[in-house]
VEXMARKE-209892 format. One record per residue: x, y, z of N, C-alpha, C in turn; residue in one letter; chain. Coordinates in Angstrom, 1 decimal, m for minus. Atoms other than C-alpha are relative to their C-alpha. Example, Ala and Ser with C-alpha at 12.3 -4.5 7.8 and 13.67 -1.06 7.14 Angstrom:
<vexfis>
+--------+---------+--------+---------+----------+--------+--------+---------+--------+------+-------+
: n_east : n_north :   n_up : ca_east : ca_north :  ca_up : c_east : c_north :   c_up : resn : chain :
+--------+---------+--------+---------+----------+--------+--------+---------+--------+------+-------+
:    0.9 :    m1.2 :    0.0 :    12.3 :     m4.5 :    7.8 :    0.9 :     1.2 :    0.0 :    A :     A :
:   m0.9 :    m1.1 :    0.0 :    13.7 :     m1.1 :    7.1 :   m0.8 :     1.1 :    0.8 :    S :     A :
+--------+---------+--------+---------+----------+--------+--------+---------+--------+------+-------+
</vexfis>
This chain:
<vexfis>
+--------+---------+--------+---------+----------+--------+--------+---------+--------+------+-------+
: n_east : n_north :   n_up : ca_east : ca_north :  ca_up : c_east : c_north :   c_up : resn : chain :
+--------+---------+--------+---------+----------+--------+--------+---------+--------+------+-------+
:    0.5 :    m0.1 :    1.4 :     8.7 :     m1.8 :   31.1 :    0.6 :    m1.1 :   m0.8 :    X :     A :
:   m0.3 :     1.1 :    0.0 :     9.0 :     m4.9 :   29.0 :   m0.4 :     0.4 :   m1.4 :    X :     A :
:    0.1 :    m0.4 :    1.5 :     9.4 :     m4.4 :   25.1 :   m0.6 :    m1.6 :   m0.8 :    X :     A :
:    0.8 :     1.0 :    0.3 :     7.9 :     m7.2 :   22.5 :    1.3 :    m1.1 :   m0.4 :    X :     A :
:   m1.0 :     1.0 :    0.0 :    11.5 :     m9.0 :   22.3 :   m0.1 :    m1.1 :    1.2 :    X :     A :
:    0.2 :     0.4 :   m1.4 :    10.8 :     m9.8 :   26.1 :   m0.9 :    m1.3 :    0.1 :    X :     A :
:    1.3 :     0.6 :   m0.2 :     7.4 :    m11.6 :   25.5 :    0.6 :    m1.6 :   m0.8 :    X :     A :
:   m0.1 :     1.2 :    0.4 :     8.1 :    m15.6 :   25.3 :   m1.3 :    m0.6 :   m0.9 :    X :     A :
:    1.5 :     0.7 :    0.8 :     4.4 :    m16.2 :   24.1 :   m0.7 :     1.2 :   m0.8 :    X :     A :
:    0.6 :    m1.2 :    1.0 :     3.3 :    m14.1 :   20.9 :   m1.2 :     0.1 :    0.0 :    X :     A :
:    1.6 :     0.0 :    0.0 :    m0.3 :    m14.8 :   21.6 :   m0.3 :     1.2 :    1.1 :    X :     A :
:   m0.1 :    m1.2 :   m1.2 :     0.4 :    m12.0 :   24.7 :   m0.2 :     1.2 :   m0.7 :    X :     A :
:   m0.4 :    m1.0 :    1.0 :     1.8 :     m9.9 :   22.1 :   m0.9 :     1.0 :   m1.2 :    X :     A :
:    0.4 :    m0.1 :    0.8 :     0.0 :    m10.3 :   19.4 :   m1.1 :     1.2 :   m0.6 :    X :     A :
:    1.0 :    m1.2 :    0.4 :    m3.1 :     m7.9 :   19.6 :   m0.2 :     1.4 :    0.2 :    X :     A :
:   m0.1 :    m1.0 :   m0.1 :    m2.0 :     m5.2 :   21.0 :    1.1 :     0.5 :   m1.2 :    X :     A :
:   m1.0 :     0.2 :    1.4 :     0.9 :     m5.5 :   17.7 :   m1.4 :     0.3 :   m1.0 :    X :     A :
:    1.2 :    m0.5 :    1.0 :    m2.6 :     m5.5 :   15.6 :   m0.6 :     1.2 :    0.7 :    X :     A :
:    0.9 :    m1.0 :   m0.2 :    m4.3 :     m2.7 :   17.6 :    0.5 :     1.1 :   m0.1 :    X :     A :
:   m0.9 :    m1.3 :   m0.1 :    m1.2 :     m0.5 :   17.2 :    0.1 :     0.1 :   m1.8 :    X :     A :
:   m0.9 :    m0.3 :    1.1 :    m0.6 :     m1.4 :   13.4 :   m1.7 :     0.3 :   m0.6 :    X :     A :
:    1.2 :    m0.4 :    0.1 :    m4.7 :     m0.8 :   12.8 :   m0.8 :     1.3 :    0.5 :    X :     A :
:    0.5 :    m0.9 :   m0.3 :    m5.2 :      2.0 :   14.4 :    1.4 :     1.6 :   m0.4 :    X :     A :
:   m0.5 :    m1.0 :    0.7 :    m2.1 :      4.2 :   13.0 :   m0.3 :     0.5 :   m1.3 :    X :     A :
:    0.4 :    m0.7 :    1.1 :    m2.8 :      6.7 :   10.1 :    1.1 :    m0.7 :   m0.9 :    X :     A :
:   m0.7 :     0.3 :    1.2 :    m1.3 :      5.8 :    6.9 :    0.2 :     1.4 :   m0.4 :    X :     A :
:   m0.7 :    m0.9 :    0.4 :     0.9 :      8.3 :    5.5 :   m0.4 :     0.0 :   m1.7 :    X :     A :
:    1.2 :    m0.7 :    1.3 :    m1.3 :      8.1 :    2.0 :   m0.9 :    m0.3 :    0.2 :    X :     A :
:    1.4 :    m0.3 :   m0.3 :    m4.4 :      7.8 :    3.0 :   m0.1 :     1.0 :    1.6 :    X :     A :
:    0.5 :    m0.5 :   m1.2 :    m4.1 :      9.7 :    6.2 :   m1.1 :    m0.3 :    0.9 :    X :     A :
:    0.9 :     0.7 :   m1.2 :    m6.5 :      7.6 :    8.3 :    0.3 :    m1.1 :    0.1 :    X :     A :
:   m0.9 :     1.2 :   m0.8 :    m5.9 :      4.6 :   10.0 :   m0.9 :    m1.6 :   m0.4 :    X :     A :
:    0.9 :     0.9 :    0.4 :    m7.4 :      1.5 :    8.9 :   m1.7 :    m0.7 :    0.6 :    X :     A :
:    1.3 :    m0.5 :   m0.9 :   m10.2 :      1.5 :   11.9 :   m1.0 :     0.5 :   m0.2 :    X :     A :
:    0.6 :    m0.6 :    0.3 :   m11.1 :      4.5 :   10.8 :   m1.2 :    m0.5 :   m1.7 :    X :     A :
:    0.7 :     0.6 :    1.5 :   m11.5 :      3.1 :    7.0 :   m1.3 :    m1.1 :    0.0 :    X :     A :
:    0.8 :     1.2 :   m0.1 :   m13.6 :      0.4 :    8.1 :   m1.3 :     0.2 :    0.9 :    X :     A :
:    0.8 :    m0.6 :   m0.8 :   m15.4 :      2.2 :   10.9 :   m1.1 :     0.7 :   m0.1 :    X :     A :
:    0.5 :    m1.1 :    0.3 :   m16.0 :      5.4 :   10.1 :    0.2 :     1.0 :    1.1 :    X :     A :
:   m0.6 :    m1.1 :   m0.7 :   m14.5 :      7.0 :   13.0 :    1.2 :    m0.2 :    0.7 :    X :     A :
:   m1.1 :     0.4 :   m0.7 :   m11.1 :      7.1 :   14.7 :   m0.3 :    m0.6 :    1.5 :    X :     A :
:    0.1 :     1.1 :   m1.2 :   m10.5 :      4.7 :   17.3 :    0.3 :     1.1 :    1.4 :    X :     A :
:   m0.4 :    m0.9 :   m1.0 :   m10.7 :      6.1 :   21.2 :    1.0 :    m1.0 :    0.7 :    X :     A :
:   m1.0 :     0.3 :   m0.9 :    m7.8 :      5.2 :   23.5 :    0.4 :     0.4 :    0.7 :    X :     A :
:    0.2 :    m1.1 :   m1.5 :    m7.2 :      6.3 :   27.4 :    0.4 :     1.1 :   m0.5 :    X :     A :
:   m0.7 :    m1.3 :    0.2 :    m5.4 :      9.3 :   25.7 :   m1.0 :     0.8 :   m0.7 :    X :     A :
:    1.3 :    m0.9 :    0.8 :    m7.9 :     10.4 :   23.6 :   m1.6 :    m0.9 :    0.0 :    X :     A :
:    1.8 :     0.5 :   m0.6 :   m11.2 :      9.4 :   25.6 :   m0.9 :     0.9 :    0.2 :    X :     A :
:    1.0 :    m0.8 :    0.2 :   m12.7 :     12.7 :   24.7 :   m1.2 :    m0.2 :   m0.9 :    X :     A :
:    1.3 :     0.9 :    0.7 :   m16.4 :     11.6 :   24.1 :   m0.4 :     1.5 :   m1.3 :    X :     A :
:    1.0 :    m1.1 :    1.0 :   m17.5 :     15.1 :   22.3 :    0.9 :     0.0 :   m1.1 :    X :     A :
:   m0.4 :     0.5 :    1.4 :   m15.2 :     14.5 :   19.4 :   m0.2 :    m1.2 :   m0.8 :    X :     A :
:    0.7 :     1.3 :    0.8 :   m16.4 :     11.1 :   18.7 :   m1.2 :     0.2 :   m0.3 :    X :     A :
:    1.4 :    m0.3 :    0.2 :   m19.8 :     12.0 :   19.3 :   m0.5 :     0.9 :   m1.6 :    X :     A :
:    0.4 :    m0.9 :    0.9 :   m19.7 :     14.7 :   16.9 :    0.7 :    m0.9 :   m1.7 :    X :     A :
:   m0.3 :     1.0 :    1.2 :   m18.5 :     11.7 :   14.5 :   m1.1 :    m1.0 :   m0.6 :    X :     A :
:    1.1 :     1.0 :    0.8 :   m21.3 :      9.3 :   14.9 :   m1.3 :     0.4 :    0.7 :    X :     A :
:    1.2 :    m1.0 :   m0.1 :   m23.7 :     11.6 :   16.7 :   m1.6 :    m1.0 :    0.2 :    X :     A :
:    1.3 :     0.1 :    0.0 :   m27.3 :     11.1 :   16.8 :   m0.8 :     0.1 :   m1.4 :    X :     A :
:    0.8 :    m0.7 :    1.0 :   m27.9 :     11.1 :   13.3 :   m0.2 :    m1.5 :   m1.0 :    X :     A :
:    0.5 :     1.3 :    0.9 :   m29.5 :      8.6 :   10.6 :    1.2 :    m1.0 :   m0.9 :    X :     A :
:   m0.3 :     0.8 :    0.1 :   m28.1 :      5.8 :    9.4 :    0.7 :     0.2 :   m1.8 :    X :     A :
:    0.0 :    m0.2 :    0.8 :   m28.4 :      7.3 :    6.0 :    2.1 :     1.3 :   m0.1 :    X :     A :
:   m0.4 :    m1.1 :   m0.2 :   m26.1 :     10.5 :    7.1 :    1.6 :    m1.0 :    0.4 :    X :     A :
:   m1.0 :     0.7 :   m0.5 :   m23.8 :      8.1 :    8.7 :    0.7 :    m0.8 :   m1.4 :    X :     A :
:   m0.3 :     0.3 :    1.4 :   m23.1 :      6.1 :    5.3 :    0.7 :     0.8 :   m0.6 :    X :     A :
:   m1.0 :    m1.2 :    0.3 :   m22.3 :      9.3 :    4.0 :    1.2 :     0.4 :    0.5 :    X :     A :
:   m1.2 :    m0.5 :   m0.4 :   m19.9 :     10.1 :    5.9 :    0.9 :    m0.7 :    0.2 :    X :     A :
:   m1.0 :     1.3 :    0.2 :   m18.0 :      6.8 :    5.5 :    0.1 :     0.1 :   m1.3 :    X :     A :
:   m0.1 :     0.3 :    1.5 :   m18.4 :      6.9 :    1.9 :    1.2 :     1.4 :   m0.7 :    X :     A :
:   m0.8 :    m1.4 :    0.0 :   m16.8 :     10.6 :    1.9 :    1.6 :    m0.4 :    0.5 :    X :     A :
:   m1.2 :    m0.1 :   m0.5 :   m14.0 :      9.5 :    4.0 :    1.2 :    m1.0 :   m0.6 :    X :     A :
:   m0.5 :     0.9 :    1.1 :   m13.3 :      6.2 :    1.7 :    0.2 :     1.3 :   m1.5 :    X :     A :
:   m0.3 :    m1.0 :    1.2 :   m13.3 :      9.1 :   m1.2 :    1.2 :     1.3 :    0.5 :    X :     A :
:   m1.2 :    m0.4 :   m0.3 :   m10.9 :     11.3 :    0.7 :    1.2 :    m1.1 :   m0.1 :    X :     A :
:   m0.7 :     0.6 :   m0.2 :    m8.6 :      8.2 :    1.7 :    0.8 :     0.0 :   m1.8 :    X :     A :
:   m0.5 :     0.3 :    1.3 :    m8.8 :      7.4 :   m2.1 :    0.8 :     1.2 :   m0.8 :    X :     A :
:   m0.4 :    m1.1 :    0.6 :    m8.1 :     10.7 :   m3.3 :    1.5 :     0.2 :    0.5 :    X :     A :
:   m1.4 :     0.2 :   m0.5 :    m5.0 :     10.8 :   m0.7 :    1.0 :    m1.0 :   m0.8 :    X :     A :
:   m1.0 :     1.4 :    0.9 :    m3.6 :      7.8 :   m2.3 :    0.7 :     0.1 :   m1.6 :    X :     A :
:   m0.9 :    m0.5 :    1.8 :    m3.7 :      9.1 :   m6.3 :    1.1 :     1.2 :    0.5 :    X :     A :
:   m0.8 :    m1.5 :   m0.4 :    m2.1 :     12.4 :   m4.5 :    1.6 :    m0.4 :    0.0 :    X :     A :
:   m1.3 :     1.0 :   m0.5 :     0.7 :      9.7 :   m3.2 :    0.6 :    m0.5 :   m1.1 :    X :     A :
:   m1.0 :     0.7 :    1.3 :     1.2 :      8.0 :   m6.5 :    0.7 :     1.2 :   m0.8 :    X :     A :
:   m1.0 :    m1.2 :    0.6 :     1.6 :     11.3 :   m8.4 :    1.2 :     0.2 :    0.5 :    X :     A :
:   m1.1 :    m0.3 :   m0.6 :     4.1 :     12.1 :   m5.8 :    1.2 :    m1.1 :   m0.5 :    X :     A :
:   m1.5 :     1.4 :    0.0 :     6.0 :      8.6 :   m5.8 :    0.4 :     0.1 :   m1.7 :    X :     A :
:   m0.9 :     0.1 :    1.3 :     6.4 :      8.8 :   m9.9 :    0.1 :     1.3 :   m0.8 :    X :     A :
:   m0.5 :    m1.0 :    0.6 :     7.3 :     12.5 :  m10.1 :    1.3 :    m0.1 :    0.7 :    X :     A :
:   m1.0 :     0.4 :   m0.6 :    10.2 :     11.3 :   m7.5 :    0.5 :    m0.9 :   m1.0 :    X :     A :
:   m0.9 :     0.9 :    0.8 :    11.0 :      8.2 :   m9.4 :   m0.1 :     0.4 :   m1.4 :    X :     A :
:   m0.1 :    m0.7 :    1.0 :    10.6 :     10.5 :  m12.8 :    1.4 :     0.3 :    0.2 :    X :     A :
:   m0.7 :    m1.2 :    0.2 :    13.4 :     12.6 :  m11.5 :    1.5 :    m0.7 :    0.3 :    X :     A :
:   m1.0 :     1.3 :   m1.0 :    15.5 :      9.2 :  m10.1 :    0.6 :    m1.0 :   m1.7 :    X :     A :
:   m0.1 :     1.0 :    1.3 :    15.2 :      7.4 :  m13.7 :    1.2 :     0.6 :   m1.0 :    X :     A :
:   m0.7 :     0.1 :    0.9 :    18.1 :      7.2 :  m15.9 :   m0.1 :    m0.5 :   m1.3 :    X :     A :
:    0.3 :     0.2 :    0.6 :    18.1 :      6.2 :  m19.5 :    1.2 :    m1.3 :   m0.3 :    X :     A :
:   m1.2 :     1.1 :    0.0 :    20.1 :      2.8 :  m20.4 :    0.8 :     0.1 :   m1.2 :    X :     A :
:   m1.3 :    m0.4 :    0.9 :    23.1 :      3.5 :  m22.2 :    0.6 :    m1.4 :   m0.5 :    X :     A :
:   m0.9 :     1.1 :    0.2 :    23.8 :      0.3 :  m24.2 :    0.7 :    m0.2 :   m0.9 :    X :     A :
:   m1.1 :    m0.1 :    1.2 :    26.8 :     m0.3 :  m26.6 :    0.1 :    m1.5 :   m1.0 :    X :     A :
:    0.1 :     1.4 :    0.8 :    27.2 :     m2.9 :  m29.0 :    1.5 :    m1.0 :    1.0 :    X :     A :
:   m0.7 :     0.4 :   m0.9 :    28.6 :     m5.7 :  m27.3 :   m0.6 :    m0.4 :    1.3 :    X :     A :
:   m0.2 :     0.2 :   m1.4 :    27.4 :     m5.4 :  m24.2 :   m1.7 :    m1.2 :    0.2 :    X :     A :
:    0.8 :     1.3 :   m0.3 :    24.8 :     m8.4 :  m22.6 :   m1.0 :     0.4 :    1.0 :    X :     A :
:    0.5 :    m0.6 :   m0.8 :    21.5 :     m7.8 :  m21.6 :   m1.3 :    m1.1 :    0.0 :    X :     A :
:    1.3 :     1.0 :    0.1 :    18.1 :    m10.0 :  m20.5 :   m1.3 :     1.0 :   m0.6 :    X :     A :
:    1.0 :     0.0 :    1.0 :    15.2 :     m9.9 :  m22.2 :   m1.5 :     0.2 :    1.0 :    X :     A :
:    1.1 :     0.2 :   m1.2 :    11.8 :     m9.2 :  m19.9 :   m0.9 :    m1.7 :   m0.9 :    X :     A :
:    0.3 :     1.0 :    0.5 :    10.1 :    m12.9 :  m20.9 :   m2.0 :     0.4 :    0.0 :    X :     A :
:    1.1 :     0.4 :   m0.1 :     6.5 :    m11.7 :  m20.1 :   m0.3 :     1.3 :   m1.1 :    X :     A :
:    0.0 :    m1.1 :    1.4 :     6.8 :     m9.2 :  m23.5 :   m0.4 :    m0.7 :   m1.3 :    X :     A :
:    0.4 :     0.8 :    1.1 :     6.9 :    m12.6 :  m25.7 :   m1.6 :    m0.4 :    0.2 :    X :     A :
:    1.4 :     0.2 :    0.0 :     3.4 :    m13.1 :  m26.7 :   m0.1 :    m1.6 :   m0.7 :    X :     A :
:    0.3 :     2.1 :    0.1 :     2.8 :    m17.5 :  m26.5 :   m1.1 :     0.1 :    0.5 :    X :     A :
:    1.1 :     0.1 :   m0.9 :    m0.2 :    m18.8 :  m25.9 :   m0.3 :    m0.5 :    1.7 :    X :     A :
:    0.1 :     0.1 :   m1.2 :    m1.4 :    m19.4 :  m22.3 :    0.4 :    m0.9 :    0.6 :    X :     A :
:    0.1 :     1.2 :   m0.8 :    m2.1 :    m22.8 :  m22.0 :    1.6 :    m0.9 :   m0.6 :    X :     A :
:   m1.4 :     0.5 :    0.1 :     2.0 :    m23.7 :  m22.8 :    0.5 :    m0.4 :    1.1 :    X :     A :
:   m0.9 :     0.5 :   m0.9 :     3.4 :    m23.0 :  m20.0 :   m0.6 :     0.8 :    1.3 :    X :     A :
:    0.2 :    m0.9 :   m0.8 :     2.0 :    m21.6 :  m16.6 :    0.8 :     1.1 :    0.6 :    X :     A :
:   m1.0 :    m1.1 :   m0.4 :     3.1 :    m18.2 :  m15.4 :    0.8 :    m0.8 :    0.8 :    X :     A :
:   m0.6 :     0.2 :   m1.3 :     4.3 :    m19.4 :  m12.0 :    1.5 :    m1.2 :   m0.4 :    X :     A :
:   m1.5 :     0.7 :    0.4 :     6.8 :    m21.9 :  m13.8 :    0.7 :     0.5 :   m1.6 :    X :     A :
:   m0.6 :    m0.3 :    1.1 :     7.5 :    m19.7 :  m16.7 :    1.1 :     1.2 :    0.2 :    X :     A :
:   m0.9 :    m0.8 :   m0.5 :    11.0 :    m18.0 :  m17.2 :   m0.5 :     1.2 :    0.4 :    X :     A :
:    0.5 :    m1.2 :   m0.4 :    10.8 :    m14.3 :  m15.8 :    1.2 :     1.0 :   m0.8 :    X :     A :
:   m1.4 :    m1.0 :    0.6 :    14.0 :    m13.1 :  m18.0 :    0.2 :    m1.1 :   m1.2 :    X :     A :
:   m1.3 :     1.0 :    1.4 :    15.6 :    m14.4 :  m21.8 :    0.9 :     0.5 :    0.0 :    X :     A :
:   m1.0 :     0.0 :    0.1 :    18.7 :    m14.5 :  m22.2 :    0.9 :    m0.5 :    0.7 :    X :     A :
:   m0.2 :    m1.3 :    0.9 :    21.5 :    m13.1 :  m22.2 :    0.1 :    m0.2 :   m1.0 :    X :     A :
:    0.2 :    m0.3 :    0.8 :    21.4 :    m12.0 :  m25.3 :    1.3 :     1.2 :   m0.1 :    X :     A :
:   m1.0 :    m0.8 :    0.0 :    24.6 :     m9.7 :  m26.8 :   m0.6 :     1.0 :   m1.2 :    X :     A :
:    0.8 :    m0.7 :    0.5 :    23.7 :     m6.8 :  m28.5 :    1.0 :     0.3 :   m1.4 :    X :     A :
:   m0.7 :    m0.5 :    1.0 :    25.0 :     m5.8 :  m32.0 :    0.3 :     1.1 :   m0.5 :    X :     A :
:   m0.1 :    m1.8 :    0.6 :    24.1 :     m2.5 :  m33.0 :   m0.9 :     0.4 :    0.7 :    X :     A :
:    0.9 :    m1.0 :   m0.6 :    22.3 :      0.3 :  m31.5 :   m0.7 :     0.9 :   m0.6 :    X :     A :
:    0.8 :    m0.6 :    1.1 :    19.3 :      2.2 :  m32.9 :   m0.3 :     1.2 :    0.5 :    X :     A :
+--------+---------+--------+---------+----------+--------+--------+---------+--------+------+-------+
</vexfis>
């Protein structure tokens, strides 16, 4: 047995690295990117039971089939808002309030000052002002 550290040439590697990272479920969308694009989970020697695929893309119209990719892109999506709620009632409950005193030195976010566009492009404009020391607190 020969792990992917092993392999001198990544082109060996490489697609079964994509067929593994394309075909696992996502943990907020719960289907696997295959599927998202498909419309049915991918078979592999382990699961080469035909009557559960069948009963995926079946014998049925073209129209029916659509639907049922459109449904599964509207579940995936719906998974995903489920996921964000989740991640910012976690980082809700993670967030502290900043406690600052007079005195103390703090940056400024730079993409808050409102300049016009054509000054300076984002990609070379600062990302922080300051520091700045603070005087009083409101």
């Amino acid at each position: 047995m020969s792990s992917v550290t092993d392999f001198d040439q990544w082109d060996q590697a490489l697609p079964h690295l994509c067929f593994g990272l394309n075909t696992h479920p996502s943990s907020a969308t719960h289907a696997s990117p295959f599927e998202l694009a498909h419309g049915f989970p991918t078979r592999v020697p382990l699961t080469l039971d035909l009557s559960a695929h069948s009963q995926l893309t079946g014998d049925r119209g073209a129209a029916d089939y659509a639907l049922a990719v459109h449904n599964l892109h509207r579940a995936a999506s719906d998974n995903v808002a489920a996921a964000q709620v989740r991640l910012g009632r976690l980082l809700d409950q993670r967030a502290t309030p900043a406690e600052v005193k007079p005195g103390d030195q703090m940056y400024l976010d730079a993409s808050l000052q409102h300049s016009p566009p054509h000054q300076v492009p984002y990609k070379l404009a600062n990302r922080w002002m300051g520091p700045f020391v603070a005087k009083e607190v409101h």
